[in-house]
C-alpha positions in Angstrom: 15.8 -16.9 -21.4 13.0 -15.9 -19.8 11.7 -13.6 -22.7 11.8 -17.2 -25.4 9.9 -19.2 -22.6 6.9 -16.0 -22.4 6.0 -16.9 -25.9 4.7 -20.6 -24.3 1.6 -20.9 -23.8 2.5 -22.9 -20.9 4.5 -20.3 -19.5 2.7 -18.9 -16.6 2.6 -22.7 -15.5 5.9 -23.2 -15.5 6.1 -19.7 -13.2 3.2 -21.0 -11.0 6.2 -24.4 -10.5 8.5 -22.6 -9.3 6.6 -20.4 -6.6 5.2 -24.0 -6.1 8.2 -25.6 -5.3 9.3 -22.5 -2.6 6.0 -22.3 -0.9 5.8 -26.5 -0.2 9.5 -26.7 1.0 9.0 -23.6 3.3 6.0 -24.5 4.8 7.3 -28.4 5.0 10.0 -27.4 7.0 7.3 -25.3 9.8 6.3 -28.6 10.7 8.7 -31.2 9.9 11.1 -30.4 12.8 8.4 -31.4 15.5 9.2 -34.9 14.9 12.8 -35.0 15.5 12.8 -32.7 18.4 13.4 -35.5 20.8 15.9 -37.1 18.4 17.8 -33.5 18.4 17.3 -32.9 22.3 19.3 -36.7 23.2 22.1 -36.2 20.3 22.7 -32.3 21.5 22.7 -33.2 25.1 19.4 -30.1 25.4 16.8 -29.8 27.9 12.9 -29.8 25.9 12.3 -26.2 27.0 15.7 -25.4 25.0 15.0 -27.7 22.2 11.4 -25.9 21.6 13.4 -23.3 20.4 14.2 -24.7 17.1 10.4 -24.4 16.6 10.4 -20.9 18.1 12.6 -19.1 16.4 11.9 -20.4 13.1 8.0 -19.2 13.5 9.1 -16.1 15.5 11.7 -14.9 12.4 9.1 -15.8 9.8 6.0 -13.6 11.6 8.4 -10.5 12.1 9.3 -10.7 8.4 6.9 -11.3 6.1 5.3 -7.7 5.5 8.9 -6.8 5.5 9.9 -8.6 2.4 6.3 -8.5 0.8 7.2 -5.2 0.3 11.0 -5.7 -0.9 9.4 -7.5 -3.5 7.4 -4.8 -4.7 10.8 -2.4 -4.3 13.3 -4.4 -5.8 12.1 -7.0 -7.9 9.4 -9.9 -6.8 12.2 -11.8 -8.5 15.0 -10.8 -6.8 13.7 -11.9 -3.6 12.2 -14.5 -3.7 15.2 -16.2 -5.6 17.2 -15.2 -3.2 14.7 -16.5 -0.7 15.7 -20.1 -2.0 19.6 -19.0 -1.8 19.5 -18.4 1.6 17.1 -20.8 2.5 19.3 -23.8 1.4 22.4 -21.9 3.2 20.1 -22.3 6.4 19.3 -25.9 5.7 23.1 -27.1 5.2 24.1 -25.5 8.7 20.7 -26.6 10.2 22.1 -30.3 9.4 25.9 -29.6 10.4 24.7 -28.1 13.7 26.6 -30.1 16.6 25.5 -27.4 19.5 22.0 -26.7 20.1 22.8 -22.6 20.3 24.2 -23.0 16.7 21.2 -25.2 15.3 18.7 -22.3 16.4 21.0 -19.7 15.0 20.9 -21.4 11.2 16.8 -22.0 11.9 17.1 -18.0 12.4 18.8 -18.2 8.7 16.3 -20.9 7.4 13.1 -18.4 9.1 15.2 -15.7 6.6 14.7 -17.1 3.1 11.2 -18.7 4.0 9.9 -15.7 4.6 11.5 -14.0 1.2 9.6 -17.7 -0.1 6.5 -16.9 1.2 5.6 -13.4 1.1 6.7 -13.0 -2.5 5.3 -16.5 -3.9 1.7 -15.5 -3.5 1.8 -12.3 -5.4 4.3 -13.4 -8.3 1.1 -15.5 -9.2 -1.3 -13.0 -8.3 0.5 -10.6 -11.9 1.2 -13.8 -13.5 -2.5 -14.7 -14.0 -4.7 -12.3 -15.2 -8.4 -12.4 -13.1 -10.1 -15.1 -14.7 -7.7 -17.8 -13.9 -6.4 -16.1 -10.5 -8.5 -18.0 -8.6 -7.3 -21.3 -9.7 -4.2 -20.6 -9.4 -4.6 -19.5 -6.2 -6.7 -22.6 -4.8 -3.1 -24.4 -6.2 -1.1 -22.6 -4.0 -3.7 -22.9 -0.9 -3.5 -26.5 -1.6 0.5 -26.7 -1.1 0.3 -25.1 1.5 -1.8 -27.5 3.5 0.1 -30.5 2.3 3.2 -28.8 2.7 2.0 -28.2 6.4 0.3 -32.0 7.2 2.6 -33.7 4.9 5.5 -32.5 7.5 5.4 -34.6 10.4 5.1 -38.1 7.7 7.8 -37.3 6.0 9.8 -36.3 8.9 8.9 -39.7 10.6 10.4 -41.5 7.7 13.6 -39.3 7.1 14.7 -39.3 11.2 14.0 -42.9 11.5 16.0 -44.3 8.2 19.0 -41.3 8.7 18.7 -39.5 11.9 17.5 -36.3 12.2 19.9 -34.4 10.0 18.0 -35.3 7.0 15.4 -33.7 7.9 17.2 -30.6 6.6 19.9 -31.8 3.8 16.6 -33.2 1.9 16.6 -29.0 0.9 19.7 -28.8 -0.2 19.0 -29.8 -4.1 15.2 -28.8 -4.0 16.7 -24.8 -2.6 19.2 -25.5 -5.5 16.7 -26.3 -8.3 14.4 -23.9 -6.9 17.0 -21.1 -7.7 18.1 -21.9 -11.1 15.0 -22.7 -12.3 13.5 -19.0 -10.8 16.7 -17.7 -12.5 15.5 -19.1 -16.1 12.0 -19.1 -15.6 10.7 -16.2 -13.4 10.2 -13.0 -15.4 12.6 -9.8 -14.5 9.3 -7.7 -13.6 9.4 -4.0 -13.9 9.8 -2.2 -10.2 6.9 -0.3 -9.4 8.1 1.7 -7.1 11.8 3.4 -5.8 10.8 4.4 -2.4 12.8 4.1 0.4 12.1 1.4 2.5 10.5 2.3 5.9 13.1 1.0 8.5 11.8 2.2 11.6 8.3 0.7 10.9 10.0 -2.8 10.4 11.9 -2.6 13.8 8.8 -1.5 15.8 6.5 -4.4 13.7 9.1 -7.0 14.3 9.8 -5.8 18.2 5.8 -5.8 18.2 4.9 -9.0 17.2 8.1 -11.0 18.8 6.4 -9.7 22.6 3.0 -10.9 20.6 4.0 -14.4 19.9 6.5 -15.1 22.6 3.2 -14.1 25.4 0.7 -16.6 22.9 3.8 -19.7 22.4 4.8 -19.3 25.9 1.7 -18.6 27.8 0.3 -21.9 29.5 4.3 -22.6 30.1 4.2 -19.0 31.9 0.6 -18.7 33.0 -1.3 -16.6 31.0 -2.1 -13.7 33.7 2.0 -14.4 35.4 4.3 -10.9 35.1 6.1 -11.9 32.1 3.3 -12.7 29.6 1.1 -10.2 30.7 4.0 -7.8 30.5 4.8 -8.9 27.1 1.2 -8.0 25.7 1.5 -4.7 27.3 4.6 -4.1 25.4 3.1 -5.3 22.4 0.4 -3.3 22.6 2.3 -0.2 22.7 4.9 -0.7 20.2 1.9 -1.8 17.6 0.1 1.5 18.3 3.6 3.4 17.8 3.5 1.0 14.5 0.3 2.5 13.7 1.2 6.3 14.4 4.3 5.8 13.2 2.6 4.2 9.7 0.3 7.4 9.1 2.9 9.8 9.5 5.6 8.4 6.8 5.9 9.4 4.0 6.6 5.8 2.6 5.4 3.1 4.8 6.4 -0.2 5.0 2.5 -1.6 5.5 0.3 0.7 3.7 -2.4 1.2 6.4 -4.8 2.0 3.5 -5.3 -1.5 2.1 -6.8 -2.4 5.5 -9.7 0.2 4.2 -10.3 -2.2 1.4 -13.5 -4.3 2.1 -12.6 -7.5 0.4 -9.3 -7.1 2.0 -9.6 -6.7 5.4 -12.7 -8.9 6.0 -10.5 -11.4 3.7 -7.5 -11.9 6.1 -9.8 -12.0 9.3 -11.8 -14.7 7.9 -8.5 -16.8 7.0 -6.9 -16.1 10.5 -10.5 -17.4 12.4 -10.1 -20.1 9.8 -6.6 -21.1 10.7 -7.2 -21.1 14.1 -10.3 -22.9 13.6 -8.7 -26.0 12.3 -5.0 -25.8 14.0 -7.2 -26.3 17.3 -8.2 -29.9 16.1 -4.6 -30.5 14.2 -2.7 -29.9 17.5 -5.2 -32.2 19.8 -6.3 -35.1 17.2 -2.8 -36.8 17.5 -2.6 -37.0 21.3 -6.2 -38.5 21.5 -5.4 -40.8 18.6 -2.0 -41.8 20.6 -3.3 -41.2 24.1 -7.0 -42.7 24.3 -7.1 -45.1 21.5 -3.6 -46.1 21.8 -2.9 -46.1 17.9 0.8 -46.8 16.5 2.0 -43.9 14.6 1.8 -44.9 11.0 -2.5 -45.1 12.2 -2.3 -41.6 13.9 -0.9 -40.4 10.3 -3.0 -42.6 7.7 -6.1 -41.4 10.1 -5.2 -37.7 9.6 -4.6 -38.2 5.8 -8.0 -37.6 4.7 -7.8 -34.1 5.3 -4.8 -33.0 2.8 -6.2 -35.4 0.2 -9.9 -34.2 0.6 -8.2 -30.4 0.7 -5.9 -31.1 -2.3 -8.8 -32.5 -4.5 -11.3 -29.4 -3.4 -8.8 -26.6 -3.4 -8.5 -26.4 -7.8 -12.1 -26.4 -8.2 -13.2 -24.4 -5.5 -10.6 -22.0 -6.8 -12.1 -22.6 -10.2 -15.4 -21.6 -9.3 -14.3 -18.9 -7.5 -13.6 -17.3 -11.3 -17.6 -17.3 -12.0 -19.7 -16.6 -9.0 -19.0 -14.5 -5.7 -16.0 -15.9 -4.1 -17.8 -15.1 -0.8 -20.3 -18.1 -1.4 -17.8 -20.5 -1.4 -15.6 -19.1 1.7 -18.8 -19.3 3.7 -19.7 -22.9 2.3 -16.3 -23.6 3.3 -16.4 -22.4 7.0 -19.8 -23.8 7.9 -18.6 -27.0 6.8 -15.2 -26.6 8.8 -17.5 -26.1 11.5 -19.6 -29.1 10.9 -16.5 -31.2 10.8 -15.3 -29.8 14.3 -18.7 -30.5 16.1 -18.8 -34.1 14.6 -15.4 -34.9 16.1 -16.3 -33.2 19.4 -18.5 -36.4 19.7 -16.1 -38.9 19.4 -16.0 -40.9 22.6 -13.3 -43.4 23.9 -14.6 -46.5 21.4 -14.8 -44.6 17.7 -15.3 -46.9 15.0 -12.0 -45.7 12.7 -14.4 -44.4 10.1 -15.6 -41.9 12.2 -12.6 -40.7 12.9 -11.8 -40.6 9.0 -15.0 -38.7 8.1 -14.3 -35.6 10.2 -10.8 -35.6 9.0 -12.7 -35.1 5.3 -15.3 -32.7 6.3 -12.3 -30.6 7.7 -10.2 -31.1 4.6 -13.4 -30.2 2.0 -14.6 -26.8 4.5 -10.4 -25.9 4.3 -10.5 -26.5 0.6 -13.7 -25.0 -0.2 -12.8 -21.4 2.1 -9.2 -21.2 1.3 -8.9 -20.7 -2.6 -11.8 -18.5 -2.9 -10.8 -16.2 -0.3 -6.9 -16.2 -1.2 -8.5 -14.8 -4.9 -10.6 -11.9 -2.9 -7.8 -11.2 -1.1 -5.4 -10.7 -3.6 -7.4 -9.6 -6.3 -8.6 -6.4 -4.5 -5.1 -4.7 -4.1 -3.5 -2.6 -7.1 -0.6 -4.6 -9.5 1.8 -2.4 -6.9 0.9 -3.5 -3.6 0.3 -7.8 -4.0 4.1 -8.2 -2.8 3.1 -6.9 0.7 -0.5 -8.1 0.3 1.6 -11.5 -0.3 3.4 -10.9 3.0 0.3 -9.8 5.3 -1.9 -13.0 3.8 1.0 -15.3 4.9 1.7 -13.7 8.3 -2.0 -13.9 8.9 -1.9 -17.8 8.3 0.9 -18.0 10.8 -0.8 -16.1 14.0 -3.6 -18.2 13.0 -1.9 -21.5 13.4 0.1 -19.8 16.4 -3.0 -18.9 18.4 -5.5 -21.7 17.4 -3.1 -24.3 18.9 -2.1 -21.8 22.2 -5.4 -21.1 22.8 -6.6 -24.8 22.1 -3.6 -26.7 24.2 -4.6 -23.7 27.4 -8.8 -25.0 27.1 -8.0 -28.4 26.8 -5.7 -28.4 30.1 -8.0 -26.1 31.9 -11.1 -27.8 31.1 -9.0 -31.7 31.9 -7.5 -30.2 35.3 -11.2 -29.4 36.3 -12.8 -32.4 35.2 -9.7 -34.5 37.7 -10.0 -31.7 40.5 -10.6 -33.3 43.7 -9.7 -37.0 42.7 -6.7 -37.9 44.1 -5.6 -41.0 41.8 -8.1 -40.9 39.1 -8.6 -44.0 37.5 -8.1 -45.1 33.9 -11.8 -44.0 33.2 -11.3 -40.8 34.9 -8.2 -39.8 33.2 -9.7 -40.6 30.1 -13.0 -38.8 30.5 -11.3 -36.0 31.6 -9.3 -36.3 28.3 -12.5 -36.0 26.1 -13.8 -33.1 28.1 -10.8 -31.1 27.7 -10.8 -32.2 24.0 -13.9 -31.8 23.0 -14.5 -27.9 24.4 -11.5 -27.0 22.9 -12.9 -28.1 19.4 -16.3 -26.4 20.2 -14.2 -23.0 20.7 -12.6 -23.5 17.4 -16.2 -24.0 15.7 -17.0 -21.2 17.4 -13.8 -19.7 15.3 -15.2 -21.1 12.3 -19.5 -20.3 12.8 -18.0 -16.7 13.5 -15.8 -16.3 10.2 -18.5 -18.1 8.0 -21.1 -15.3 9.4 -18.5 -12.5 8.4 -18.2 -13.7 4.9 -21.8 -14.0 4.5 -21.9 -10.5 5.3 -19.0 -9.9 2.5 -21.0 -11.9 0.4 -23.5 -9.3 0.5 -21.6 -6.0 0.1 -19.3 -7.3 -2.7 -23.1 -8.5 -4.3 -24.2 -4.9 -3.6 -20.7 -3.3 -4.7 -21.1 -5.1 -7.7 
């Protein structure tokens, strides 16, 4: 079947749906959990610090293996995986929603983390050979642009679902979208050619997965913890030195599971740093807006969500063209455009006070939306586009994983400013007031979005510098 639908001229569109429909449900479900978390702590009869877990392990099980089936995909089949991806996926959904223990509903997220991960490393690069460079980058700005709805449009549609049929709907809604998903990748998706039979490297995925879990169980865990207590500081230690055994470990097989060399590659390299910095640019305002929204302005939660609207809807109408234009001029033009705007947005809501006018509120939400959508697509095409045909299934995995520390350490390091910066600002007042409490809100808010333009200033000057070298390379 696939062969008759190649001779479409649609074809690689209806390839592009189906990658579509894996990424959106997989990076739905990263943030459509939060809202039912206290839903799921009363009905299991499980303390919050338990309950977190759902969110935990999900994010810890996707970071440990994305480069890890990124490059499956180029071993066996982008295909193969990612379709399977959706099989398991689903599997993890269905035992998600018949969980009645708490130890058994973090088990199947475990299962879930599994086939989003096979989603998400692979979906990236099966467009990447799909579309041939001129239209890469707009395909590309599409799938930049589900991601960011599929991560804002979570906590909505996760509202609605838990209040009109309890929290277990939150994961049976995946049961026929992981089923479609898989017989349409079955029909649709072309049986690629494997470009390589190496053995896979399974030494360098324990040590990268042991690696990163001490990583991001010290960043999740750390204002919980303390960030200089035993146990965290212990953890980065250990993470340290299993990622420098990585390394060594890397150089010295014969068939590696990252290949240490694409980190050599300009575009590359200076690609994924500017999209982590960009991540945690944005994810520092994300986590905070709600709870000043909720907090100081006392909005209802259909507000808090039609004021953070404008920024998927601003994203999802920049992403295509950005991603266009990224085909005709130097995609590092538009990345920088993109993260000097971001930090624009983030120093005009770091002026909000306790009385906004709404449409203040709205406007940075846009700004943010058109910096994301302007950056992301254009630097998603460099990214992919300077890798060989043979290595964009774990160029794929390392793009993805470098989205996920960047949400991971924007919000850790965002939530640890904000309640240092609001403990000093109440220090020394025994019962602070209603003014207090709330000045001390902004101060704590407001330095912790500075930091993340600071993110953003400091990624928009890197890819003005790659804007210059690729002009020069060129």
């Amino acid at each position: 079947m696939p062969n008759k639908l190649q001779s479409f001229v649609f074809y690689r569109w209806l390839v592009f749906a189906v990658t579509a429909v894996g990424t959106f449900m997989a990076t739905l479900d990263s943030s459509i959990v939060n809202v039912a978390l206290p839903q799921i702590s009363t009905n299991l009869n499980s303390s919050l610090t338990l309950v977190q877990w759902v969110v935990s392990a999900y994010l810890l099980t996707i970071s440990c293996l994305l480069p890890l089936f990124g490059r499956l995909g180029d071993i066996l089949g982008r295909r193969n995986v990612y379709t399977a991806g959706f099989l398991i996926f689903t599997v993890g959904s269905v035992l998600c929603g018949m969980s009645g223990h708490i130890a058994f509903l973090i088990g199947s997220r475990i299962i879930q983390a599994i086939g989003s991960a096979m989603l998400m490393s692979n979906a990236p690069a099966i467009v990447s050979a799909t579309f041939p460079g001129s239209d890469r980058g707009r395909a590309l700005g599409l799938v930049g642009m589900i991601v960011a709805l599929g991560s804002m449009t979570g906590p909505s549609v996760g509202g609605v679902l838990v209040d009109a049929f309890g929290w277990e709907s939150i994961f049976y809604v995946n049961l026929p979208i992981g089923v479609i998903g898989f017989l349409a990748g079955q029909i649709i998706l072309p049986q690629e050619k494997r470009y390589t039979k190496e053995p896979f490297d399974y030494a360098g995925a324990i040590l990268f997965a042991l690696g990163m879990t001490c990583f991001l169980m010290a960043v999740i865990h750390g204002e919980e913890w303390g960030w200089l207590s035993t146990i965290v500081i212990g953890l980065l230690c250990v993470s340290i030195i299993v990622f420098w055994a990585f390394i060594i470990h890397e150089k010295r097989v014969q068939f590696p599971m990252i290949d240490l060399s694409l980190f050599k590659i300009w575009a590359f390299w200076s690609g994924n740093i500017t999209g982590l910095l960009s991540f945690m640019a944005v994810f520092s305002n994300t986590m905070l807006l709600p709870f000043y929204l909720n907090d100081v302005l006392h909005l209802s939660p259909w507000q808090i969500g039609m004021l953070m609207t404008p920024f998927p809807i601003l994203l999802a109408l920049t992403a295509p063209i950005s991603g266009y234009l990224s085909e005709r001029i130097n995609p590092a033009f538009l990345s920088t455009a993109g993260l000097t705007t971001t930090t624009l947005g983030l120093i005009w809501l770091a002026t909000l006070n306790a009385t906004p006018s709404i449409w203040r509120i709205a406007v940075g939400q846009a700004i943010l939306g058109l910096g994301n959508g302007l950056f992301q697509s254009p630097n998603n095409n460099s990214v992919m586009s300077a890798v060989p045909p043979a290595k964009l299934g774990i160029a794929g995995g390392i793009n993805s994983l470098v989205r996920n520390i960047g949400q991971v350490c924007g919000i850790a390091i965002a939530i640890s400013i904000f309640e240092n910066r609001q403990a000093a600002a109440l220090s020394g007042l025994l019962t602070p007031n209603v003014n207090q409490q709330i000045a001390a809100f902004l101060h704590g808010y407001h330095t912790a979005l500075i930091v993340g333009a600071a993110f953003a200033s400091t990624g928009a000057v890197l890819s003005f510098i790659r804007r210059t070298r690729l002009h020069s390379k060129a």
